[in-house]
MOPAC internal coordinates of N, CA, C and O (Angstrom, degrees):
PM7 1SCF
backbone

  N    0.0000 0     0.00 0     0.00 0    0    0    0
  C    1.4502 1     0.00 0     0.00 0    1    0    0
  C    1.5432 1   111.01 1     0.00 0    2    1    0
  O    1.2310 1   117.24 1   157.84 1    3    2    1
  N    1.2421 1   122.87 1   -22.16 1    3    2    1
  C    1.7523 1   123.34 1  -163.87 1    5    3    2
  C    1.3688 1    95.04 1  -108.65 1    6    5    3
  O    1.2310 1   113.10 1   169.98 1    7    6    5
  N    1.3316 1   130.64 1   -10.02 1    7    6    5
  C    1.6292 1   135.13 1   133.13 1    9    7    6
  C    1.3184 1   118.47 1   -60.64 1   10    9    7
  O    1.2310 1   107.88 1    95.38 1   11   10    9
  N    1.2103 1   140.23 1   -84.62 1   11   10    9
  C    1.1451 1   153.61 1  -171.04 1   13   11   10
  C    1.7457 1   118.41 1   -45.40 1   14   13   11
  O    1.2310 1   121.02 1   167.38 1   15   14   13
  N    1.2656 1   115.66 1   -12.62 1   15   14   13
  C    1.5264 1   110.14 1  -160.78 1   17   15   14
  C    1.5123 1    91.86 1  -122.30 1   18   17   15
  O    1.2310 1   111.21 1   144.12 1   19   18   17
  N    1.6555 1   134.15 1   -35.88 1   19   18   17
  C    1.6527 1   102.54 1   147.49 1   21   19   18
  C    1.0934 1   158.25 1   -25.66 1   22   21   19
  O    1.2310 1   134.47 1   116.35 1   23   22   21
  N    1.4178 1    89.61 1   -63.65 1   23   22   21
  C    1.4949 1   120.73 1   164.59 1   25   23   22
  C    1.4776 1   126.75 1   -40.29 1   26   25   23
  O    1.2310 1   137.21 1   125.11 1   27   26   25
  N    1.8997 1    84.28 1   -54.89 1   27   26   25
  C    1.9817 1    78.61 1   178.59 1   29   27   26
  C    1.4732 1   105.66 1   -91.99 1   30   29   27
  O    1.2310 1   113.28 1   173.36 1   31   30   29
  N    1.3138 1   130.31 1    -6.64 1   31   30   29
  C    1.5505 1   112.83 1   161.83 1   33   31   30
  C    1.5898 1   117.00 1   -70.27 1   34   33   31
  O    1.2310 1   121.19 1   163.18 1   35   34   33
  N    1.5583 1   115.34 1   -16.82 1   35   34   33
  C    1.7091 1   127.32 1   168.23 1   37   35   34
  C    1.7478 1    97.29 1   -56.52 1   38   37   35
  O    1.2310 1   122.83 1   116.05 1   39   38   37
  N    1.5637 1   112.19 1   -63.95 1   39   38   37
  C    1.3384 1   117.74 1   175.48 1   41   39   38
  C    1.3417 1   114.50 1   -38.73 1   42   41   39
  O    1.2310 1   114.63 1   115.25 1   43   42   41
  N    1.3559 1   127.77 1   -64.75 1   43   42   41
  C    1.2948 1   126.63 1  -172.95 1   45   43   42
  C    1.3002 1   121.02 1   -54.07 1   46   45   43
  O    1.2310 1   123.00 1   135.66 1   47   46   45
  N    1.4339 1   111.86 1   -44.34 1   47   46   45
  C    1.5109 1   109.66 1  -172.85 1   49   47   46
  C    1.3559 1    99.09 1   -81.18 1   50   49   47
  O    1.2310 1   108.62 1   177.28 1   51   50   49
  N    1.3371 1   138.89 1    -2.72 1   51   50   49
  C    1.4467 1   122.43 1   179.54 1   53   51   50
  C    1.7848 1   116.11 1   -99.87 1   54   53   51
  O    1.2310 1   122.52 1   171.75 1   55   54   53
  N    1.0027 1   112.78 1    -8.25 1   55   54   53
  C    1.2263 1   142.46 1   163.58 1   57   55   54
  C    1.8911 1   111.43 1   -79.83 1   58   57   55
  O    1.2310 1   124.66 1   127.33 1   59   58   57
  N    1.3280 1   108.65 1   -52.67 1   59   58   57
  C    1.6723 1   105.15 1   155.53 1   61   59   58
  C    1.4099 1   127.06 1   -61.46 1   62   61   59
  O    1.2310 1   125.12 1   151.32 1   63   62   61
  N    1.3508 1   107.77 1   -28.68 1   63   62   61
  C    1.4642 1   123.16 1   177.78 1   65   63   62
  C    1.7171 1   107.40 1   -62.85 1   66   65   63
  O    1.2310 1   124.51 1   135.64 1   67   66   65
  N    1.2583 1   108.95 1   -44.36 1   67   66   65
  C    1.3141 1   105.84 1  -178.43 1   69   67   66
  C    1.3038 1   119.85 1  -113.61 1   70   69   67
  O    1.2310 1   120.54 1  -144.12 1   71   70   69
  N    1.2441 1   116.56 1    35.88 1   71   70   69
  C    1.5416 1   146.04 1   167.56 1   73   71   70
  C    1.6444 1    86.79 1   -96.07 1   74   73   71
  O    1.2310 1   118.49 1   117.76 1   75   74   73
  N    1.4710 1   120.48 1   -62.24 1   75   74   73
  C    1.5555 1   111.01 1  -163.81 1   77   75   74
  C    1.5988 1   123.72 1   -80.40 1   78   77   75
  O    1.2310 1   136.50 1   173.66 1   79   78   77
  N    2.1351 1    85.66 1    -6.34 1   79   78   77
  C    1.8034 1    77.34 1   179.59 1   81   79   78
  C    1.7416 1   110.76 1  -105.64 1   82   81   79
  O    1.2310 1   127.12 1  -154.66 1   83   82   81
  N    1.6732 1   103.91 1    25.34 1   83   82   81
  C    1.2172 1    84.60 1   179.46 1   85   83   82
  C    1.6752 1    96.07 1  -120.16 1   86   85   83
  O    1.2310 1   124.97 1  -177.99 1   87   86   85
  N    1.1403 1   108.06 1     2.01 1   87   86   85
  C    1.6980 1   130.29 1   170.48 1   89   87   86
  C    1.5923 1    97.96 1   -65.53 1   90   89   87
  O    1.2310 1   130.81 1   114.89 1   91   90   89
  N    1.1569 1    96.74 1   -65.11 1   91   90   89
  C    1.3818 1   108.83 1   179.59 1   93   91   90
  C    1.7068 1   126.34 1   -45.54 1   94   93   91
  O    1.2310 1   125.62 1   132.16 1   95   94   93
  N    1.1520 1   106.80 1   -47.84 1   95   94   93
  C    1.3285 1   142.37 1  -178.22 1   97   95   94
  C    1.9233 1   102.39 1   -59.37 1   98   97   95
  O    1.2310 1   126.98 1   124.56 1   99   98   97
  N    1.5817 1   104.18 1   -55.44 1   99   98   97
  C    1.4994 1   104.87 1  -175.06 1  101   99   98
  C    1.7918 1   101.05 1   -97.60 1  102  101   99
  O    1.2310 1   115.84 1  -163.25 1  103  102  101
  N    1.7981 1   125.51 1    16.75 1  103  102  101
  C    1.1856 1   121.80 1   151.23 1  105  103  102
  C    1.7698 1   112.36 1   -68.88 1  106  105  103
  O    1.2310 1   131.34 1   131.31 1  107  106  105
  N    1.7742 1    95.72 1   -48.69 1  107  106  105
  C    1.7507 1    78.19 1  -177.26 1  109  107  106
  C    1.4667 1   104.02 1  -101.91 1  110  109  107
  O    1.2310 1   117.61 1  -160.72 1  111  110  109
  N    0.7377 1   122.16 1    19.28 1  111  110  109
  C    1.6971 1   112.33 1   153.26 1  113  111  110
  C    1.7205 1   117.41 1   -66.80 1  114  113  111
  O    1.2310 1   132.75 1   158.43 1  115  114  113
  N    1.3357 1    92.97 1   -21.57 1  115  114  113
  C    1.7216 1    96.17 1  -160.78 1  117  115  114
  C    1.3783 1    92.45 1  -100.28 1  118  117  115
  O    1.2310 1   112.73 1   140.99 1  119  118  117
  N    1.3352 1   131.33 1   -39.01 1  119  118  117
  C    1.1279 1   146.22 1  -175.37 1  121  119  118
  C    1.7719 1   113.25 1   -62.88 1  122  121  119
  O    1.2310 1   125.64 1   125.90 1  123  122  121
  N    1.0006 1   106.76 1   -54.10 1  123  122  121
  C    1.8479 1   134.11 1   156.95 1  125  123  122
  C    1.9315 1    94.94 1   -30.13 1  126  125  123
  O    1.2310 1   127.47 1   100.85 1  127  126  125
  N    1.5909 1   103.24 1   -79.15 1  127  126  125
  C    1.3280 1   122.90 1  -161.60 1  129  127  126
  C    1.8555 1   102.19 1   -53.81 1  130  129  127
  O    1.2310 1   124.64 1   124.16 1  131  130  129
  N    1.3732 1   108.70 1   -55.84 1  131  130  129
  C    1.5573 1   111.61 1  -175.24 1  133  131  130
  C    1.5432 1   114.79 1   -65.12 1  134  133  131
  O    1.2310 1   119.07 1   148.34 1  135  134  133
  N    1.4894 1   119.38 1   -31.66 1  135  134  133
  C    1.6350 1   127.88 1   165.11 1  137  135  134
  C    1.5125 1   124.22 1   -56.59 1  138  137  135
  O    1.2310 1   122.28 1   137.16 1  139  138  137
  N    1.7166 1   113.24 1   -42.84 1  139  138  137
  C    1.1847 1   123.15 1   179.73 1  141  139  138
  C    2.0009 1    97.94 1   -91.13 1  142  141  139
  O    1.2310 1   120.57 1  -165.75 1  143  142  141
  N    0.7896 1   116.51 1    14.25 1  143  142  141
  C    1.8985 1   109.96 1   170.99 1  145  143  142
  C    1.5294 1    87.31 1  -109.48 1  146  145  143
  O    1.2310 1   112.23 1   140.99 1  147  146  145
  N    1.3628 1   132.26 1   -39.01 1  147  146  145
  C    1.7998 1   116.49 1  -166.62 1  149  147  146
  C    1.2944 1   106.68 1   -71.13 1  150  149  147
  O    1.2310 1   122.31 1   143.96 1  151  150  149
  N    1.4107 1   113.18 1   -36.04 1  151  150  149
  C    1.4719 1   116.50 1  -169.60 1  153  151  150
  C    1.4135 1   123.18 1   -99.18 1  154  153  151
  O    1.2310 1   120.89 1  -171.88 1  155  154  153
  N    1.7142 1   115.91 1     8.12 1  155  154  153
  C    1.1350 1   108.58 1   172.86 1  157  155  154
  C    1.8244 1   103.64 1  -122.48 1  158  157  155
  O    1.2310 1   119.78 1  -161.73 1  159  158  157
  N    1.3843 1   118.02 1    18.27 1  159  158  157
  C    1.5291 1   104.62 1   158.42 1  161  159  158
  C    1.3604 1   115.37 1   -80.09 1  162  161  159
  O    1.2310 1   119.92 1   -19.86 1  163  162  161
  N    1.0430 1   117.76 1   160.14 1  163  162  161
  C    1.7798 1   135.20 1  -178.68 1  165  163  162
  C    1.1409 1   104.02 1    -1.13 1  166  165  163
  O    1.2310 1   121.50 1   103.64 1  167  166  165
  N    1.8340 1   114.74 1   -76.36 1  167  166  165
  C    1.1996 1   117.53 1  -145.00 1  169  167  166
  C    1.7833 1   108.83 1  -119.77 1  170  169  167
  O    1.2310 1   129.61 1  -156.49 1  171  170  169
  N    1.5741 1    99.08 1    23.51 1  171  170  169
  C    1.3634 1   117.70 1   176.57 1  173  171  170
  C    1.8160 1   130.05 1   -64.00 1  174  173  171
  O    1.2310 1   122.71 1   -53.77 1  175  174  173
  N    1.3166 1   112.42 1   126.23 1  175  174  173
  C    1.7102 1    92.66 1  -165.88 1  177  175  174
  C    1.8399 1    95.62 1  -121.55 1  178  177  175
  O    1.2310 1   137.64 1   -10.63 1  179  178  177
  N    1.5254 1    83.44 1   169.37 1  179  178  177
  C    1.8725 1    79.94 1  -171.64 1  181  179  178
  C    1.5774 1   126.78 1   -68.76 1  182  181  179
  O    1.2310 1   122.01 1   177.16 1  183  182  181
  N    1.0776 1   113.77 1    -2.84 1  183  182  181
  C    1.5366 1   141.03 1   169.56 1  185  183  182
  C    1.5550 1   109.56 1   -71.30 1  186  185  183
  O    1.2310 1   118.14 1   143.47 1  187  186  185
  N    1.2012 1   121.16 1   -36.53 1  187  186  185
  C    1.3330 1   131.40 1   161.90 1  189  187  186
  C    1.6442 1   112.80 1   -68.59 1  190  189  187
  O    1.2310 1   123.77 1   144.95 1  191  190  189
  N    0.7939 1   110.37 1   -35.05 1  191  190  189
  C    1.7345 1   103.12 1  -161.02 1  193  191  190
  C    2.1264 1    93.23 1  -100.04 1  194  193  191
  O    1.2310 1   128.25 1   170.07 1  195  194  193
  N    1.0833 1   101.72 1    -9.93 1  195  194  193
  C    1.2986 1   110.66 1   179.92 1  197  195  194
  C    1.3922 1   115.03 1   -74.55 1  198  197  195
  O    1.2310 1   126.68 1   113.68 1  199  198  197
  N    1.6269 1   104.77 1   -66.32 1  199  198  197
  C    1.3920 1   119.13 1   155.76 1  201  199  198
  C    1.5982 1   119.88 1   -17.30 1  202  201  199
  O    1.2310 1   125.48 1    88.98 1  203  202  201
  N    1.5536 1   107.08 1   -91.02 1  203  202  201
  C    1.2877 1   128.19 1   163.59 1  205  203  202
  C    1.4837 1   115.40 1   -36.29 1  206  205  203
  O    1.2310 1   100.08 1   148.67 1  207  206  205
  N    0.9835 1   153.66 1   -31.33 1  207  206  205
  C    1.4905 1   147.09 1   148.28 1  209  207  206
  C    1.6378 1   108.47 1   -59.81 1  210  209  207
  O    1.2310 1   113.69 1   131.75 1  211  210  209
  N    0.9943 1   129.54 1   -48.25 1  211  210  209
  C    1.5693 1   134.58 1  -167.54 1  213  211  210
  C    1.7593 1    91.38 1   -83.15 1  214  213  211
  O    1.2310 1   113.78 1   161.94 1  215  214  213
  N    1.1345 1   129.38 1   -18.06 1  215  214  213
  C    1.9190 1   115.90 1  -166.25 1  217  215  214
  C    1.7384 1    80.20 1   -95.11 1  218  217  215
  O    1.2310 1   113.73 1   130.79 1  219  218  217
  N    1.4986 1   129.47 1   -49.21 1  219  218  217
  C    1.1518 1   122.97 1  -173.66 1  221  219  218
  C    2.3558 1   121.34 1   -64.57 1  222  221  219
  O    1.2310 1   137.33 1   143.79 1  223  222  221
  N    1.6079 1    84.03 1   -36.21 1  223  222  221
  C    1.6831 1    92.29 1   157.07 1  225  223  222
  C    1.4243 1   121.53 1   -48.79 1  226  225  223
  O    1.2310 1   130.62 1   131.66 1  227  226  225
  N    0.9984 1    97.12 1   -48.34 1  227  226  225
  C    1.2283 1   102.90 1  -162.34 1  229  227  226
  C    1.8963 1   118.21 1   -85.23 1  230  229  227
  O    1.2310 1   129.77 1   149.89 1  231  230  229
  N    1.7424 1    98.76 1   -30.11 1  231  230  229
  C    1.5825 1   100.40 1   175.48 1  233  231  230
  C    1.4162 1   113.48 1   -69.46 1  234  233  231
  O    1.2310 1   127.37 1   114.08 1  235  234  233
  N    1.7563 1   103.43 1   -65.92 1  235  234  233
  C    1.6603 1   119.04 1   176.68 1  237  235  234
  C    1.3787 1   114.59 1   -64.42 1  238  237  235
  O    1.2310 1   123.88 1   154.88 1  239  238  237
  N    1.1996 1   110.17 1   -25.12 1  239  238  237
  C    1.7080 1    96.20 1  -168.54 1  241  239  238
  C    1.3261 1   119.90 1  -109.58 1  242  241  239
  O    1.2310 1   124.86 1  -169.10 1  243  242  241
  N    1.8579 1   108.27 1    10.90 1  243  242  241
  C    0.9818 1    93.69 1   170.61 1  245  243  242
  C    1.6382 1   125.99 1   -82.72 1  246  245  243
  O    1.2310 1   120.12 1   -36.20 1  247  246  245
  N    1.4884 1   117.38 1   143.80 1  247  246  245
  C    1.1276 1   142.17 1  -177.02 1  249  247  246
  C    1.4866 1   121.70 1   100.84 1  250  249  247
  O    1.2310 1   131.23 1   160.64 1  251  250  249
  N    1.5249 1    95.94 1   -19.36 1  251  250  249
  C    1.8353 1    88.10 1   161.72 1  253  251  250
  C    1.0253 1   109.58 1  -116.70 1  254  253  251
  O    1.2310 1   104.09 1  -151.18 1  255  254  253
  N    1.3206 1   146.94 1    28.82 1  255  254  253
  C    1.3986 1   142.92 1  -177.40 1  257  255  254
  C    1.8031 1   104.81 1  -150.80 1  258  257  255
  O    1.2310 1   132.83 1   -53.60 1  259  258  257
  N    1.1616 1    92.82 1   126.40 1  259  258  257
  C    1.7501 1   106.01 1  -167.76 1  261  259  258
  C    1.4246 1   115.56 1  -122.97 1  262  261  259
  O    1.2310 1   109.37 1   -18.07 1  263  262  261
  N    1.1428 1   137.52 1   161.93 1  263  262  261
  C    1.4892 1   140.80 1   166.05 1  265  263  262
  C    1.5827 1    86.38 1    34.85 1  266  265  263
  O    1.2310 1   119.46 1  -101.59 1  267  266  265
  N    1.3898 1   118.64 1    78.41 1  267  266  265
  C    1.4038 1   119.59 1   153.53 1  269  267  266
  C    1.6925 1   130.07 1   -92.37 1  270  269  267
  O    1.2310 1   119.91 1   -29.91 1  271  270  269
  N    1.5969 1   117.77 1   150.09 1  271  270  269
  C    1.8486 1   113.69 1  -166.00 1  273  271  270
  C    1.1964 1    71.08 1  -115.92 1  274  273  271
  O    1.2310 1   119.31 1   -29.99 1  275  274  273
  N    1.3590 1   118.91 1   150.01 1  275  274  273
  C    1.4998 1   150.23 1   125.69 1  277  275  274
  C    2.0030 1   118.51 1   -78.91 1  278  277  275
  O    1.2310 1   126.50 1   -48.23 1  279  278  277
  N    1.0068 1   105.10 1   131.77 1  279  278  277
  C    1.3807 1    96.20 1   164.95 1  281  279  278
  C    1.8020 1   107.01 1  -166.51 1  282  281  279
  O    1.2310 1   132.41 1   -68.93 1  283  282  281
  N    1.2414 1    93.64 1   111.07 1  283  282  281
  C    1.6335 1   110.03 1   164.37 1  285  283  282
  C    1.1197 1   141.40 1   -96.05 1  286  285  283
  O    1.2310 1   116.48 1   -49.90 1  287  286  285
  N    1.3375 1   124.30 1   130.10 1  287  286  285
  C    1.8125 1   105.32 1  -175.94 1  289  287  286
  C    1.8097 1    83.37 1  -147.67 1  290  289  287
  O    1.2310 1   135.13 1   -21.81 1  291  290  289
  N    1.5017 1    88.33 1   158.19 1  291  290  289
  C    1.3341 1   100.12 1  -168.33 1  293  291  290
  C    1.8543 1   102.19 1  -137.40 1  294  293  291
  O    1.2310 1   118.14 1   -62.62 1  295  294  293
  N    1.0423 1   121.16 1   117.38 1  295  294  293
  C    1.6368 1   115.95 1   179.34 1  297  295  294
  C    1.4979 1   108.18 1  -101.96 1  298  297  295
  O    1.2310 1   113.61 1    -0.25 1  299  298  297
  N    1.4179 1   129.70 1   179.75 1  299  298  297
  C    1.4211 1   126.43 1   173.64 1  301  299  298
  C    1.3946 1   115.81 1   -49.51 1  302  301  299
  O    1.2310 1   120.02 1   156.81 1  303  302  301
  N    1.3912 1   117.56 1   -23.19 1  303  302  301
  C    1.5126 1   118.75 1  -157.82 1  305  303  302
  C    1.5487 1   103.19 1  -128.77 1  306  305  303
  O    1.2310 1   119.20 1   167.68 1  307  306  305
  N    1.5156 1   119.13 1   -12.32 1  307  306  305
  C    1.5406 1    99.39 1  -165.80 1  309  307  306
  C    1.8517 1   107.58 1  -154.78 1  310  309  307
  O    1.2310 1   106.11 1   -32.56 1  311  310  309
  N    1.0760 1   143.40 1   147.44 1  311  310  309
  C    1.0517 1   149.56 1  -165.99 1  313  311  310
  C    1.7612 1   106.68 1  -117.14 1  314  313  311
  O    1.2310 1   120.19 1   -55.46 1  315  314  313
  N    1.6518 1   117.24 1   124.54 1  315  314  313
  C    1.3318 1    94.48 1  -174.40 1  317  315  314
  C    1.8322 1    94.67 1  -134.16 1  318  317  315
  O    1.2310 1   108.30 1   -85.51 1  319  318  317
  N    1.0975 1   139.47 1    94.49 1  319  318  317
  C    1.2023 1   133.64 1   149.03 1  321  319  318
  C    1.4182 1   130.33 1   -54.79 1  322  321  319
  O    1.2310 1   121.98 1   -31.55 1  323  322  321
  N    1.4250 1   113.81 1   148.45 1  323  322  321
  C    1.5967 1   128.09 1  -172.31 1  325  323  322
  C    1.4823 1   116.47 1  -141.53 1  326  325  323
  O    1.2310 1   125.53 1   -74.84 1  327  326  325
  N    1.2282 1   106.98 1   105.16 1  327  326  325
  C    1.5075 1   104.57 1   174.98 1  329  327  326
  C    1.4703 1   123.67 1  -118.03 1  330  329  327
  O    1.2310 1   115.13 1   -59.19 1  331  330  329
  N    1.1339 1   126.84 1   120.81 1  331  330  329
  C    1.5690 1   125.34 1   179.37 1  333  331  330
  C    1.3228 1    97.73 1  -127.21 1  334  333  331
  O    1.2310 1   124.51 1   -25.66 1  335  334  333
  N    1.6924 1   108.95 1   154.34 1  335  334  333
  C    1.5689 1   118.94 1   161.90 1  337  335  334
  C    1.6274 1   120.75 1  -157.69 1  338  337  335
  O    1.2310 1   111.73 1    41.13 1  339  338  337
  N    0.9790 1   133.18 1  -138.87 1  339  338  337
  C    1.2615 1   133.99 1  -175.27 1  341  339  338
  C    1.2812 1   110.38 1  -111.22 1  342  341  339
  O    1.2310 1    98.34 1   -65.16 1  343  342  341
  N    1.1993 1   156.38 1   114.84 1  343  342  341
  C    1.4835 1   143.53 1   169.39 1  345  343  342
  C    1.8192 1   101.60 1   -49.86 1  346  345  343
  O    1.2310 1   116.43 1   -23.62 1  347  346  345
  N    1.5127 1   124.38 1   156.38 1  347  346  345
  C    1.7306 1   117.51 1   157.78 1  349  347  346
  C    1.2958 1   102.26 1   -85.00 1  350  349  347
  O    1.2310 1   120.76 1   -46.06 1  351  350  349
  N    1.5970 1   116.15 1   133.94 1  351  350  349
  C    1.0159 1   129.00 1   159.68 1  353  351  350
  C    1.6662 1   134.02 1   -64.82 1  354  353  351
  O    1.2310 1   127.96 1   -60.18 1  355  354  353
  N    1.3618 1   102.28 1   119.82 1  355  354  353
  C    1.5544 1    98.20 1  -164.96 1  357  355  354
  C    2.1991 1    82.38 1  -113.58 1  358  357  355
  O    1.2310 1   115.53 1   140.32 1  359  358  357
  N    1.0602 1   126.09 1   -39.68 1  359  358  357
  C    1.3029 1   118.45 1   177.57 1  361  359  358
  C    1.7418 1   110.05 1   -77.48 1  362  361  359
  O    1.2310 1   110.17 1   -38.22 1  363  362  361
  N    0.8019 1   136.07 1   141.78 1  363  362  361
  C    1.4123 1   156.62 1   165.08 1  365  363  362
  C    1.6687 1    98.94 1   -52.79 1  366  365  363
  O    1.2310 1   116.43 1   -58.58 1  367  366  365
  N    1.4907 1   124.38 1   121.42 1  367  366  365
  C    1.2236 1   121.97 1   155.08 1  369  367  366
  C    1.4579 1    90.42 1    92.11 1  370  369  367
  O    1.2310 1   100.72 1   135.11 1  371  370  369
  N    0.9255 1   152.61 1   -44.89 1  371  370  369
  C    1.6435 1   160.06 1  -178.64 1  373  371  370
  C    1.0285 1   116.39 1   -78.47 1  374  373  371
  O    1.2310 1   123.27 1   -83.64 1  375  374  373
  N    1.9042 1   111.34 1    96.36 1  375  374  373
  C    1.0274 1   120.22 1  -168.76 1  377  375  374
  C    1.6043 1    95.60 1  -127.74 1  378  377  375
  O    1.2310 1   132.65 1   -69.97 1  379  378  377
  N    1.5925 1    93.17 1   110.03 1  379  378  377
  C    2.0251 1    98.93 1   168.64 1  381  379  378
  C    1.5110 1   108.15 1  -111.32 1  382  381  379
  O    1.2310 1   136.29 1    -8.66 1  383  382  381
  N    1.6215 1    86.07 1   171.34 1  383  382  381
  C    1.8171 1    96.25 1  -164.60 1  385  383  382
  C    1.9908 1    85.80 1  -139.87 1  386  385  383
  O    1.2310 1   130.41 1   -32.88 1  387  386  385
  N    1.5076 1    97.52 1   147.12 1  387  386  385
  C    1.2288 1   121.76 1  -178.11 1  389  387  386
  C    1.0987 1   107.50 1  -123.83 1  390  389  387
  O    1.2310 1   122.66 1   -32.00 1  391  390  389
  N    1.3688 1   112.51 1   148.00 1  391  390  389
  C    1.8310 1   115.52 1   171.15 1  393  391  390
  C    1.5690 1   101.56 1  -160.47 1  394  393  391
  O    1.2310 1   122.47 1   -24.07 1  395  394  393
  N    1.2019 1   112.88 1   155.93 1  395  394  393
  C    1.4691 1   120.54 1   177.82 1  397  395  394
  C    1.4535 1   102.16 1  -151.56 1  398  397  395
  O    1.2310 1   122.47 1   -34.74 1  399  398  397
  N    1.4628 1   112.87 1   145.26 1  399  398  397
  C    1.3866 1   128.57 1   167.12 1  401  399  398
  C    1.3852 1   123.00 1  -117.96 1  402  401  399
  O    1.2310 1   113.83 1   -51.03 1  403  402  401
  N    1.8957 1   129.28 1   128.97 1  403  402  401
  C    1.1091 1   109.18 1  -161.32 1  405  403  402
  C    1.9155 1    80.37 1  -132.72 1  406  405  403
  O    1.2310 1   126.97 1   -38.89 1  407  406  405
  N    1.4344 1   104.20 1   141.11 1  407  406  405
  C    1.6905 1    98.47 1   179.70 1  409  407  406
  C    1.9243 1    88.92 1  -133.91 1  410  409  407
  O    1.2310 1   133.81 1   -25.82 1  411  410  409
  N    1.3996 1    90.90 1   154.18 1  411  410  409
  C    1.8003 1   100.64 1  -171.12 1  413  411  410
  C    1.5675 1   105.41 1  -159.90 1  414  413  411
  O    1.2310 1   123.33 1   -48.96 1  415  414  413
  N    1.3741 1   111.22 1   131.04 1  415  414  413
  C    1.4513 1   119.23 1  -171.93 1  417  415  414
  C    1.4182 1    98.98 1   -49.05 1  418  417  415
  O    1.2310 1   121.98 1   -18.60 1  419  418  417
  N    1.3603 1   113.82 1   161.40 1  419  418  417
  C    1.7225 1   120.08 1   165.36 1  421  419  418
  C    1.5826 1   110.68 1   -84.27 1  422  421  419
  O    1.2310 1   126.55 1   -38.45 1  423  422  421
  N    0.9926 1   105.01 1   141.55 1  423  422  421
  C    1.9880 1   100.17 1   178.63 1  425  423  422
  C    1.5091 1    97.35 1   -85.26 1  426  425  423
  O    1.2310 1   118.69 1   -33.82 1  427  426  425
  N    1.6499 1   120.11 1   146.18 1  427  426  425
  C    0.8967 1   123.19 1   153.05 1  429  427  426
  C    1.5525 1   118.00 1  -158.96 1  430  429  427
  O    1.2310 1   116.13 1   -20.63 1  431  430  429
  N    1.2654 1   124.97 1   159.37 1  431  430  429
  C    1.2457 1   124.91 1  -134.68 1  433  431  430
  C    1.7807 1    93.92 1   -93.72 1  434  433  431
  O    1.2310 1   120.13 1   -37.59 1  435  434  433
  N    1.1568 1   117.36 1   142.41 1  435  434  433
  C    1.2827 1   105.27 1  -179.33 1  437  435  434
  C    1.9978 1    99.42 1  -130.28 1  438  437  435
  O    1.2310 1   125.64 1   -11.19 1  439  438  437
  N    1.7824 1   106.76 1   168.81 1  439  438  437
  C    1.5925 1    98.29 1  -165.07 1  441  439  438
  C    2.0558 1    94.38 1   -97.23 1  442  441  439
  O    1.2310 1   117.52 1   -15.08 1  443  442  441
  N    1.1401 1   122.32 1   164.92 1  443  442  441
  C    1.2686 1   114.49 1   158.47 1  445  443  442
  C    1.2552 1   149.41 1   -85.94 1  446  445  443
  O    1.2310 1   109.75 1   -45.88 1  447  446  445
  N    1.2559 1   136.84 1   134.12 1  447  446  445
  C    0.9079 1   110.21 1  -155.50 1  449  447  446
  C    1.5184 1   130.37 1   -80.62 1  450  449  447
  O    1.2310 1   114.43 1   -21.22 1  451  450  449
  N    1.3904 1   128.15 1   158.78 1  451  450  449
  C    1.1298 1   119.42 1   175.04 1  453  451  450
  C    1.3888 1   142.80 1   -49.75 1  454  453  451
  O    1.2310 1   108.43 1   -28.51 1  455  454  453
  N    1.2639 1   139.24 1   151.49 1  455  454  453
  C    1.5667 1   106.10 1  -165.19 1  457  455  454
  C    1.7637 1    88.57 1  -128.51 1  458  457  455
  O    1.2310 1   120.10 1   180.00 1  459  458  457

């Protein structure tokens, strides 16, 4: 028993560990996805999609997502967000890192053509 009951509390928490890093993982995925939709309609600027990634960091992700980067850039044609951060450590010594990239055409209004 004074074998056996470390071990499987080692099991458990490593199994919680990656309960929070995949929580974590689909925080900035979603966060990524909702930043690159603000900043790539028409009249969308990177201050917007910045915002909106950091209000969503900060609601959903808080407690599993740590030391988080934002980074937006937006060209004539394409929108590319980047998010990485720290997973929270629930194992001792086990320190993971998450990042996701989400890129999305820019909308823009075009005339029709003549017929």
């Amino acid at each position: 028993m004074v074998v056996i009951t470390p071990v499987m509390l080692l099991v458990l928490m490593v199994i919680v560990q990656f309960a929070v890093y995949f929580c974590a993982l689909h925080v900035a995925q979603a966060a990524a996805a909702q930043a690159a939709a603000g900043t790539s309609s028409e009249h969308g600027k990177i201050d917007n999609g910045t915002s909106e990634a950091h209000r969503i960091l900060g609601t959903v992700g808080a407690g599993f997502l740590t030391a988080t980067d934002v980074a937006v850039t937006r060209s004539a044609t394409l929108t590319t967000v980047r998010i990485s951060g720290t997973v929270a450590t629930v194992v001792p010594f086990l320190h993971l890192k998450v990042s996701s990239v989400a890129r999305t055409p820019n909308e823009a209004l075009t005339t029709a053509a003549a017929s």
